[in-house]
C-alpha positions, 0 to 999 in steps of 0.5 A: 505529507504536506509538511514534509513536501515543504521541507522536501520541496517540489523538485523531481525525485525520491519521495522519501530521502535523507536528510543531512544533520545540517538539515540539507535534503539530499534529492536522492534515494534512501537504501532499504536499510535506512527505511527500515532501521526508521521504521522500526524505530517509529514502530518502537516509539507508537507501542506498536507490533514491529512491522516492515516497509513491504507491510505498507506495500501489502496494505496499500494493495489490500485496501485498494481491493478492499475498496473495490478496485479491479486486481488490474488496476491494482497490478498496474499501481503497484507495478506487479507483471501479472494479476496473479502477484497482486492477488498474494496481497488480497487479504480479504475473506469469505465476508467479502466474497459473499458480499459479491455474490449477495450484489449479483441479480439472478433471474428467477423463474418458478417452475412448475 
C-alpha cells in the first residue's frame, strides 16, 4: 500500500484509480468494470478460485466481526443503513456463538 501511495501520491481522492500508459495517475475513480477485469486478472495470474470486488467488501466486514468488533461499528465502516444489512456478511458459525456463550459468568447457586 506504501508503494502505491507513492505513485498515487497524497492528494484527496479515489483510492484506487487508473493510470495512463505514460505512467500518469489520473486522480479519478476507476469504474466497476475496470475493477473487476483487474481483479480477475490478478486472480488468474496467483492460481486462485475466481472471485469479486464485492468478496473484499464481505471479507472486510467478516473479519472485523471475527475480530469482535460490535455489528454497529461494523454497519457504520462499511456504510450500510441498518445492522441487519452487516449481518448478511457475518460469516461466522456455531464455534463462534459457543465461544460467547462459554465468556458468559453465571451465577450459580445450589439448591437444596
Amino acid at each position: 500500500m506504501e508503494d502505491w501511495l507513492v505513485v498515487r501520491g497524497l492528494s484527496l481522492g479515489p483510492l484506487l484509480c487508473p493510470i495512463r500508459k505514460g505512467g500518469r495517475v489520473e486522480l479519478r475513480r476507476m469504474t466497476p468494470q475496470a475493477v473487476l477485469l483487474i481483479v480477475q486478472k490478478r486472480a488468474t495470474e496467483a492460481g486462485v478460485a475466481a472471485f469479486s470486488p464485492h468478496d473484499f467488501r464481505r471479507t472486510f466486514c467478516s473479519d472485523l466481526l471475527d475480530a469482535g468488533t460490535d455489528i454497529v461499528t461494523v454497519q457504520k465502516l462499511a456504510g450500510h443503513a441498518s445492522p441487519v444489512t452487516t449481518a448478511k456478511y457475518d460469516r461466522r458459525g456455531e464455534e463462534t456463538k459457543r465461544k460467547a456463550v462459554e465468556r458468559l459468568e453465571i451465577p450459580y447457586t445450589r439448591r437444596g
